[in-house]
C-alpha positions in Angstrom: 89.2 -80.5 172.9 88.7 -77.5 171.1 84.8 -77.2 169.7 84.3 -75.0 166.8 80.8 -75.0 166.0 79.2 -74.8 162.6 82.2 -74.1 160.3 81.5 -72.4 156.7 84.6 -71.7 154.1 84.5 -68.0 153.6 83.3 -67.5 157.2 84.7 -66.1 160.1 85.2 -68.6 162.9 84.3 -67.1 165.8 86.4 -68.8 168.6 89.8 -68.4 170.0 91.8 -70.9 172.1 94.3 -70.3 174.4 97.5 -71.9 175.2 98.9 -70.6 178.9 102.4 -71.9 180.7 101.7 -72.4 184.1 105.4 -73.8 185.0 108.2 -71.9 186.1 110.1 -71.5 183.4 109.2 -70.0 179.9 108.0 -72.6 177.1 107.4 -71.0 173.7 105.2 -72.6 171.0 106.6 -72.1 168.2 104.0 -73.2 165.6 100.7 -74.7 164.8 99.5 -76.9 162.0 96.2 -78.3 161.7 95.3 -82.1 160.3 92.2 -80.9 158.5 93.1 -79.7 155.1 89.8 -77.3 155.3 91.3 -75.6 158.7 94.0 -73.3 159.0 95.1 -72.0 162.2 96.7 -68.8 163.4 99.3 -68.7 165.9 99.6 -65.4 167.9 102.0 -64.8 170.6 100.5 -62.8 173.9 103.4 -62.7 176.1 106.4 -64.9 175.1 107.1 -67.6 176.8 103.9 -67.4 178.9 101.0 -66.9 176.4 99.5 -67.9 173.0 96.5 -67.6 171.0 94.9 -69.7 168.2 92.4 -68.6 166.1 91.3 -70.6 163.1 90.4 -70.0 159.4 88.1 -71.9 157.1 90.9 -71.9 154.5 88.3 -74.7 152.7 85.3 -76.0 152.3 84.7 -78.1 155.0 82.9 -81.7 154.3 79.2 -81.5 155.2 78.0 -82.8 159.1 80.4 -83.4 161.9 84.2 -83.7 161.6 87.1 -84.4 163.7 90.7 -83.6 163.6 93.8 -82.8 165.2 96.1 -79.1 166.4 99.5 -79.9 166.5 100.8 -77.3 168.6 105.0 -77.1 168.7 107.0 -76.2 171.5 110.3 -75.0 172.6 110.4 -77.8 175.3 112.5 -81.4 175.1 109.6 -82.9 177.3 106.7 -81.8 174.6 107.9 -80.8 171.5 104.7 -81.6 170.1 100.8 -80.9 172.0 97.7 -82.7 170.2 94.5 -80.8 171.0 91.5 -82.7 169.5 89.0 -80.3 166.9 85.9 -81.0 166.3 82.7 -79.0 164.5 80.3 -79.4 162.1 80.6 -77.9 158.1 77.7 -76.4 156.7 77.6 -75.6 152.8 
């Protein structure tokens, strides 16, 4: 899970996730979406193949208290074409 802490729209959000390849071979992601309409995620790539970081934006104004929601995080891989990574925080007006 991926805990962003107290999320305001307008606000920088502080934390950045990584995404590393352990395997043998390279595995690309290729994109990232988010399932909260409020949260907007940036994809950047590190080393190809081996890397990636996510960074979010509060492209909205997230509903007051706790939320939960889903990164969908799309690969290059036949075995995982698609990663869920659960998000949680709390909006604050």
């Amino acid at each position: 899970a991926i805990l962003l802490g107290a999320v305001r729209k307008g606000r920088p959000i502080p934390l950045v996730a990584q995404v590393k390849n352990y395997g043998n071979a390279p595995a690309r992601v290729l994109s990232a979406e988010s399932k909260l309409v409020f949260l907007k995620p940036v994809l950047r790539t590190l080393r190809e193949g081996e890397e990636y970081a996510v960074s979010f934006e509060a492209a909205g104004a997230p509903p007051p208290g706790p939320f939960e929601g889903l990164l969908i995080l799309r690969t290059d891989q036949a075995q995982a074409k698609e990663i869920s990574v659960k998000v949680l925080g709390t909006g604050v007006r």
